[in-house]
Each structure stands twice: as C-alpha cells, then as structure tokens.
C-alpha positions as CSV (number, residue, x, y, z in Angstrom):
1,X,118.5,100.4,99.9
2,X,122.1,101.0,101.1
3,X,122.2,103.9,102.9
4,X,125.7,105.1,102.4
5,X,123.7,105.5,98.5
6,X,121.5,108.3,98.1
7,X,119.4,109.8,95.0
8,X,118.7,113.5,95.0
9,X,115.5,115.0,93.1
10,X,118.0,116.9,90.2
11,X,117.3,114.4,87.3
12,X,117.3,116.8,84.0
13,X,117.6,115.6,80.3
14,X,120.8,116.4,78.8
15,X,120.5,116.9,75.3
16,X,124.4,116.1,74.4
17,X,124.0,112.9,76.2
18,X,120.4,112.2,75.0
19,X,120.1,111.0,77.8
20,X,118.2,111.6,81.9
21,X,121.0,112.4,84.0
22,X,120.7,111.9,88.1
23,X,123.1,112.4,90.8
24,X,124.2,110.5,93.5
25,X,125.9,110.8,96.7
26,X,128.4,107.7,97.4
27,X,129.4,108.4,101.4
28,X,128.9,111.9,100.6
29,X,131.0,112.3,97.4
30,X,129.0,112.6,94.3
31,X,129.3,110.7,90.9
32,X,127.0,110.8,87.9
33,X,124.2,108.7,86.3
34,X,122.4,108.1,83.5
35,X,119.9,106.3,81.0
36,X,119.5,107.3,77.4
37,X,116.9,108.2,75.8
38,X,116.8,105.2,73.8
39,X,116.8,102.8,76.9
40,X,113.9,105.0,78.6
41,X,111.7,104.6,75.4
42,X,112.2,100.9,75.1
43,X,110.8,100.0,78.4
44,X,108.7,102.8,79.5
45,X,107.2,104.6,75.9
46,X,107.7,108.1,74.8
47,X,108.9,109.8,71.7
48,X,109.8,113.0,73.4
49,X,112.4,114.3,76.4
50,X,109.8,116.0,78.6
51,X,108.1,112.1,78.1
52,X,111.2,110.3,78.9
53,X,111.8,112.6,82.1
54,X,108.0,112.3,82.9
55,X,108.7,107.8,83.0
56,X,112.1,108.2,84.5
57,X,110.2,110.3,88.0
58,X,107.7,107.7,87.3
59,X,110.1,104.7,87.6
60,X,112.3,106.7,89.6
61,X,112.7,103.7,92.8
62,X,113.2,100.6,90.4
63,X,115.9,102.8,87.9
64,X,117.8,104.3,91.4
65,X,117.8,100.5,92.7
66,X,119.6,99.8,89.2
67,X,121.6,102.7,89.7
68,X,122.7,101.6,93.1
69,X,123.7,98.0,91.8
70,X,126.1,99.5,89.3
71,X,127.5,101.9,91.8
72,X,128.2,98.9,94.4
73,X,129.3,97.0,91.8
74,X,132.0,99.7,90.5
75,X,130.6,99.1,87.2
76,X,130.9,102.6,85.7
77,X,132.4,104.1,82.3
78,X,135.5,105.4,81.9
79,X,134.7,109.0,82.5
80,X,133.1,107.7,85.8
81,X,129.7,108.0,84.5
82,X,127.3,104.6,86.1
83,X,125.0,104.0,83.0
84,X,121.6,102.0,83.2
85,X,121.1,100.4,80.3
C-alpha cells in the first residue's frame, strides 16, 4: 500500500450518486471515491443500500487497493471523482 494513500472509515451511501462514497487522503489533500450501486451488486450481492454499504466494509482492502490504482494512475472523472467500476 503506498503510504502517501490513505482510506479513512467515512464511507456513506449517497443516494444522488447511488453510489458508496469513500475519502481519501493523497499527501494530505483529500479527493473523492466511489462505486455505484450497480457495480457493488454485481460482484458482491445485495438489492438494498444498507447491503451494498454492509459488502463495501466487507471488501473494504481489495476496493481501497482499486481505489489507490486509479488515484496513482490519475485516472479520475472530470469533476475529480476516482470511480471503481
């Protein structure tokens, strides 16, 4: 893990996104991710938010290891938003 990365516990769903949103600190500055819904259901099950949050803290290393290979690879949106897919 790169430590100049690091994943705070403050996941929440956000229900505009429809998605798990999770922040990170880049060298102490702090930029956005997420996964949908969608994307959480597909590989982990769940037909409910409170279900997708439970698999997200569940999964939480492997999806902040994808997380950190889209941050280090500048592969964000154009709002600045790093989305796992």
């Amino acid at each position: 893990m790169n430590q100049s990365i690091q994943f705070p516990d403050r996941e929440e769903w956000d229900e505009t996104r429809a998605a798990v949103c999770f922040p990170a600190l880049v060298n102490g500055m702090q930029c956005r991710c997420a996964i949908a819904g969608e994307s959480l259901a597909r590989r982990f099950g769940g037909d409910t938010p409170a279900q997708w949050l439970a698999a997200f803290r569940t999964n939480r290393w492997d999806l902040e290891e994808e997380a950190e290979r889209l941050i280090v690879n500048q592969q964000d949106d154009e709002f600045g938003w790093f989305w796992l897919s």
